[in-house]
C-alpha positions in Angstrom: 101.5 191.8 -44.3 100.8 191.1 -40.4 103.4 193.1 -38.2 104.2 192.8 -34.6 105.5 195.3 -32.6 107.4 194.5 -29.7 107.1 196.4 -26.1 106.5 196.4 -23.0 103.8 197.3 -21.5 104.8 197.7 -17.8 106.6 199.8 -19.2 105.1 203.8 -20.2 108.4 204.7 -22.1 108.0 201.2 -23.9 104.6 201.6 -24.0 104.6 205.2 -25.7 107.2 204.2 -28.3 105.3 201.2 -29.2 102.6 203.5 -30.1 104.2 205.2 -32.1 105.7 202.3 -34.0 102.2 200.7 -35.0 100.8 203.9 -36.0 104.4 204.4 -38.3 104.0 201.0 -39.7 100.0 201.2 -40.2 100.5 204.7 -42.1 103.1 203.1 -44.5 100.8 200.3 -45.4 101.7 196.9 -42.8 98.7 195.4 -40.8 100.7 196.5 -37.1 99.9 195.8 -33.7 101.5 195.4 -30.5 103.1 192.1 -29.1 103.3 192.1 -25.4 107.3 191.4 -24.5 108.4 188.7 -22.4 110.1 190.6 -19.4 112.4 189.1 -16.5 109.5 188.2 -14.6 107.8 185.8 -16.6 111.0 184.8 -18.8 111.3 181.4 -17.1 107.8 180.5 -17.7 108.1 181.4 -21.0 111.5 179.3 -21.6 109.7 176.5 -19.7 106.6 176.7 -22.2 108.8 176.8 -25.5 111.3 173.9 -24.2 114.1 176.1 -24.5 117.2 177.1 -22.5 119.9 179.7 -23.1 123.4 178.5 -23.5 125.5 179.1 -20.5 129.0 179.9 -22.6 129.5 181.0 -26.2 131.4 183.1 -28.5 131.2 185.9 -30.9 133.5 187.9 -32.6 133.0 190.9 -29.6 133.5 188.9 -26.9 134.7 185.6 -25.3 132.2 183.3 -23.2 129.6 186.2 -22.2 126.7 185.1 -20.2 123.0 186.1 -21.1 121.4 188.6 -18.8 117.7 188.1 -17.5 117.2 190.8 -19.5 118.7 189.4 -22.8 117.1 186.3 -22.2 113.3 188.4 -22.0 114.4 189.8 -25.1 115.1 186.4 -27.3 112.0 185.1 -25.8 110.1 187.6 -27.4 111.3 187.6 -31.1 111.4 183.9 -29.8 108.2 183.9 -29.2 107.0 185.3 -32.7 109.4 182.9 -34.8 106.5 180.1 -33.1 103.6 182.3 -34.5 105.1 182.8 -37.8 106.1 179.0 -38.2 102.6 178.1 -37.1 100.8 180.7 -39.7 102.9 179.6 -42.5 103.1 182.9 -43.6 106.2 186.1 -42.9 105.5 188.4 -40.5 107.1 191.4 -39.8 109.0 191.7 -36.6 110.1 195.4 -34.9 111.1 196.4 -31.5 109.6 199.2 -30.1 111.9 201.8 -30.6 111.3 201.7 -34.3 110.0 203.8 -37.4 109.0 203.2 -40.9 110.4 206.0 -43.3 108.8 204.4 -46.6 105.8 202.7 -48.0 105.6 199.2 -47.8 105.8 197.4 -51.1 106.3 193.8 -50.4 109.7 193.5 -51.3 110.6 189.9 -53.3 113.3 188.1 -51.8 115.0 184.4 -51.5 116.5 184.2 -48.1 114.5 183.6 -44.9 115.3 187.2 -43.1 114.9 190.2 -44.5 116.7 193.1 -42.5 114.7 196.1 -42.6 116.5 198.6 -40.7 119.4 201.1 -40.9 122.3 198.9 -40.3 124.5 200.0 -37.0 127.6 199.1 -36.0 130.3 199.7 -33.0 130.8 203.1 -34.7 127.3 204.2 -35.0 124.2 204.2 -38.0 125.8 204.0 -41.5 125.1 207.0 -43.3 122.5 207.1 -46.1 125.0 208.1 -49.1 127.1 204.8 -48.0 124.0 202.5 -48.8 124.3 200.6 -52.2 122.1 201.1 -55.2 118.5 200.2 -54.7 118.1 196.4 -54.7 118.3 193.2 -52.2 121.8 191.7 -51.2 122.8 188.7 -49.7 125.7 190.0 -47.2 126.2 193.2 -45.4 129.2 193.7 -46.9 127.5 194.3 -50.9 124.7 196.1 -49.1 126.8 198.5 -47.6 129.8 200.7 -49.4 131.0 202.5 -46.3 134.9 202.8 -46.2 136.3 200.4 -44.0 137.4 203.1 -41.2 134.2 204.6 -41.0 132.3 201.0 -39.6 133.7 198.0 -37.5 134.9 195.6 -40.0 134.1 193.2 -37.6 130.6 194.0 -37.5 130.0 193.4 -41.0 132.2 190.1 -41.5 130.0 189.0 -38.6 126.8 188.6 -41.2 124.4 189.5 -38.3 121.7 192.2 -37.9 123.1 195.0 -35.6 120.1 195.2 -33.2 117.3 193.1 -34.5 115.2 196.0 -34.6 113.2 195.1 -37.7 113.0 192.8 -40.2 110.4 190.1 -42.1 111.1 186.8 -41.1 109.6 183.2 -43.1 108.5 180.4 -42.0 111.6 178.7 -43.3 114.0 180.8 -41.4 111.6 180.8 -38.0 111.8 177.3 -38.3 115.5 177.0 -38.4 115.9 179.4 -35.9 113.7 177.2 -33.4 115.1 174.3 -34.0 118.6 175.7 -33.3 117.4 177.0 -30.2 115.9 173.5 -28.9 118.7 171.9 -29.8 121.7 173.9 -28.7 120.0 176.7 -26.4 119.6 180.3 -27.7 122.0 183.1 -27.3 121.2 187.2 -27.5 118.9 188.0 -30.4 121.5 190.2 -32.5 123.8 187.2 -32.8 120.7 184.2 -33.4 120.1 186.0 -36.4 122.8 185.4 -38.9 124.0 184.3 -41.6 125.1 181.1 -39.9 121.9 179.5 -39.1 119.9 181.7 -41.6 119.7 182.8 -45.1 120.1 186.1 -44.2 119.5 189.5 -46.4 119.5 193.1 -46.8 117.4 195.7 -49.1 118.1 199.1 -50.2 116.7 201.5 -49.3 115.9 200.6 -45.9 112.5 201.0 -44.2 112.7 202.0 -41.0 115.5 203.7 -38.6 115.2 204.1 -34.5 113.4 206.6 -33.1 115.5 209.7 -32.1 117.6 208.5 -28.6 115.0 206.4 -26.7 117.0 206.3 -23.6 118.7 209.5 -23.1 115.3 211.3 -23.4 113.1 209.5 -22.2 115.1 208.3 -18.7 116.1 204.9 -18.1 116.4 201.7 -20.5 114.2 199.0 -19.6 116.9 196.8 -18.4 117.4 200.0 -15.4 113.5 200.0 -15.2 113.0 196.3 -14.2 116.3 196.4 -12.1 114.7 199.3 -10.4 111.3 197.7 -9.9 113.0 194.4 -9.0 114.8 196.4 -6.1 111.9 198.2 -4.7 110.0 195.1 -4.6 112.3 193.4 -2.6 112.7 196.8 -0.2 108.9 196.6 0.6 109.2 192.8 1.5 112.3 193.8 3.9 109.8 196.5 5.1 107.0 194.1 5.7 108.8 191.3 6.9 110.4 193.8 9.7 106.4 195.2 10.6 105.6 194.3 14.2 103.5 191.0 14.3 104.6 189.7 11.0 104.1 186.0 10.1 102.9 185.6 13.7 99.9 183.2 14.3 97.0 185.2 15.0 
């Protein structure tokens, strides 16, 4: 099965995870490569080119009326992005951010929903542990896929029916198409909350297939929202620089 891994290539911390995700996925038997992320500087032309616009107020159980970043916005527009290509193929595609591995070999799992969640399931509290997972098998809510006692996750989280970081899952036609059409017709939200079991038949499988790699961010510095805000900054320091240079914007 075709596999897209998401990352950014401005980015070397990006970049290097990234790497390491396609040559996880290619050893465990998907057809991987990299997917080149929509960042804040070309998210507008991307929204422009899809017909799409995030929503400027909604809710979820978390939070009350948040507003998308730039950043979270870049983010949809990628998974966004690959919902087109998999609606246009007619065929799933696997979908995984770059901070993922694959721990098992891929055997095309058989399933009736339109998502397949893929990863280790995370909440508020943290990763689930593996001896909470439910017996081998596919389930249709969080809440049968996962036996962890109620005060070791965030209920909330699992009544949400949502994938806690939409790291990586396999996605069908049928669900990229509902997902798209939501999104033209009411504007997107972030990622994590797009995908649930509100506008999708969404499901789960145990075991899983892939977990994060290690602590991305701690160990490797900053998080890619800090590098573009960082970039974003010195860029706008060296036009304050130039601007200021003696003879600037005079006719010569």
């Amino acid at each position: 099965m075709k596999a897209y891994v998401i990352a950014i290539e401005q980015w070397p911390v990006s970049r290097k995870y990234g790497q390491r995700a396609v040559a996880s996925l290619r050893q465990h038997g998907l057809d991987a490569e990299i997917f080149s992320a929509v960042t804040p500087d070309t998210v507008e032309t991307a929204e422009t080119r899809f017909g799409v616009r995030a929503r400027t107020r909604y809710q979820t159980t978390q939070m009350k009326d948040p507003r998308l970043t730039l950043f979270k916005r870049s983010c949809f527009m990628s998974h966004f992005s690959l919902w087109n290509r998999c609606f246009d193929s007619g065929r799933p595609i696997v979908v995984a951010e770059h901070d993922t591995v694959m721990t098992r070999n891929w055997d095309n799992p058989e399933f009736s929903g339109d998502i397949l969640n893929l990863n280790v399931l995370r909440t508020r509290a943290g990763s689930v542990p593996d001896d909470h997972y439910a017996p081998p098998g596919i389930y249709a809510h969080p809440g049968d896929f996962n036996r962890a006692v109620i005060d070791r996750i965030n209920g909330r989280d699992i009544e949400a029916g949502r994938i806690n970081g939409a790291h990586f899952y396999v996605i069908k036609p049928s669900g990229a198409e509902k997902l798209i059409r939501i999104a033209r017709e009411d504007g997107f939200i972030n990622t994590d909350n797009m995908i649930n079991e509100r506008y999708t038949d969404l499901e789960y499988v145990s075991p899983v297939y892939g977990r994060i790699q290690g602590n991305l961010y701690s160990s490797e510095g900053w998080n890619a929202g800090h590098y573009f805000a960082f970039t974003k900054l010195m860029r706008i320091r060296i036009w304050k620089l130039v601007r200021n240079l003696p003879g600037f914007g005079k006719a010569q």
